[in-house]
PLY file of the C-alpha trace (Angstrom):
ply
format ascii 1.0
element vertex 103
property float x
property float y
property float z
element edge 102
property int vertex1
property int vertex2
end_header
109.35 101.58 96.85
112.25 102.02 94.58
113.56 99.57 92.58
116.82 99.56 90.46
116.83 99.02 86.87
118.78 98.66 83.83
121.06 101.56 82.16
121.12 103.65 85.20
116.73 103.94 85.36
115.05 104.54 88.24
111.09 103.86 88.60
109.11 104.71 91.38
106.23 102.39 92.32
103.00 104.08 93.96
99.59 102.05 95.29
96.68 104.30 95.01
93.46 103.41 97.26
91.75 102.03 94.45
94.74 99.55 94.57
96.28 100.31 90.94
99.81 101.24 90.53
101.18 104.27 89.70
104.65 103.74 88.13
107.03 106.49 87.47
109.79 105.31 85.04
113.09 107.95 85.30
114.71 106.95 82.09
116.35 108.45 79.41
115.64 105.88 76.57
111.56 105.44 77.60
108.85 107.72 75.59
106.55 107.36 79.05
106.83 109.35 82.45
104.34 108.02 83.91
101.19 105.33 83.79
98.88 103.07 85.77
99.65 99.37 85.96
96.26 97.44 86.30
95.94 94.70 89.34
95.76 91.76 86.07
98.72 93.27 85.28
100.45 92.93 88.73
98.85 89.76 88.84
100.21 88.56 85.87
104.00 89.94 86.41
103.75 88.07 89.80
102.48 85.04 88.09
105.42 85.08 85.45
107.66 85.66 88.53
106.44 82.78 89.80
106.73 80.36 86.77
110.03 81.84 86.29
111.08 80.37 89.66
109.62 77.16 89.29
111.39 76.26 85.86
114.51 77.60 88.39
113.49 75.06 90.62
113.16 72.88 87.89
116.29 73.32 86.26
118.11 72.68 89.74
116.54 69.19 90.28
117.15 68.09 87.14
120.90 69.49 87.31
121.19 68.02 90.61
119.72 64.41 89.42
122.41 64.36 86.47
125.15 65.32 88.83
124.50 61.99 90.64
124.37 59.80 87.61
127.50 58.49 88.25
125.78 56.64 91.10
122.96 54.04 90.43
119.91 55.64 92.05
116.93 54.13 94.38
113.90 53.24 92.95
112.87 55.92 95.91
114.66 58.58 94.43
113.74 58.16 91.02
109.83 57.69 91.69
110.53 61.06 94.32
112.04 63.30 90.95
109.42 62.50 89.03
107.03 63.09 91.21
108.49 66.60 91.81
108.49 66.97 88.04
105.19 65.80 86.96
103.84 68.21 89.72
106.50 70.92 88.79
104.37 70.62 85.39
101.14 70.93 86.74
101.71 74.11 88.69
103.46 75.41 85.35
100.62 74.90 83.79
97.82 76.19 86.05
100.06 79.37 86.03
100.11 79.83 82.30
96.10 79.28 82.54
95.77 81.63 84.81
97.69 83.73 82.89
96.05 83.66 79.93
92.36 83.96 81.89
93.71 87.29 82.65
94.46 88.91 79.26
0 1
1 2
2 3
3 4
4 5
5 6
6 7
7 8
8 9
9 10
10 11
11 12
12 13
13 14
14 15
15 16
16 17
17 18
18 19
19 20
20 21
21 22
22 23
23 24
24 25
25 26
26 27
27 28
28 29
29 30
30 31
31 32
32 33
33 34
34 35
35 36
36 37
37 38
38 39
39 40
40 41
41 42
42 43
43 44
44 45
45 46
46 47
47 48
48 49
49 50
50 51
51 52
52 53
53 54
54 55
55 56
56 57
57 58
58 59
59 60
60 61
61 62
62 63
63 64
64 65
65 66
66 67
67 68
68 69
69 70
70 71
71 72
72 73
73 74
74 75
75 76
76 77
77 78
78 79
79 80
80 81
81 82
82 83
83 84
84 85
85 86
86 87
87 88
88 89
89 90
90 91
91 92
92 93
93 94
94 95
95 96
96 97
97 98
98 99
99 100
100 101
101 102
């Protein structure tokens, strides 16, 4: 699997059967060719991947709720949002726990 990066890098990604990663980074301005990435540290990229879409998520309810505020909302709606947000914090949350728990 190759994945782009920035200023024109290239870095390889490799599984090996003990299931760590093998990253090769093909970039001028980076000091390492080559190292293992742990599985806490896949974990924990895919984790702040994840967070990083839910405040997305986030951000496009909340931008979506004030682009209707020009018209008076349901009681429905309004008990619906924050619904979505108070659990929108709780998975936020569990996902910086976990996070942590793995450092």
């Amino acid at each position: 699997m190759t994945t782009t990066l920035p200023a024109t890098c290239r870095s390889t990604t490799d599984q090996n059967k003990d299931g760590d990663l093998s990253v090769d980074d093909d970039c001028a301005d980076t000091s390492r060719s080559k190292r293992k990435k742990t599985n806490g540290e896949c974990a924990e990229e895919g984790l702040r991947a994840l967070a990083d879409g839910i405040k997305s998520v986030g951000d496009a309810m909340k931008e979506k709720a004030s682009a209707g505020a020009d018209i008076l909302p349901s009681r429905e709606v309004v008990a619906s949002l924050t619904h979505q947000d108070e659990a929108l914090k709780q998975q936020t949350a569990a996902i910086n726990k976990l996070i942590r728990t793995l450092r």
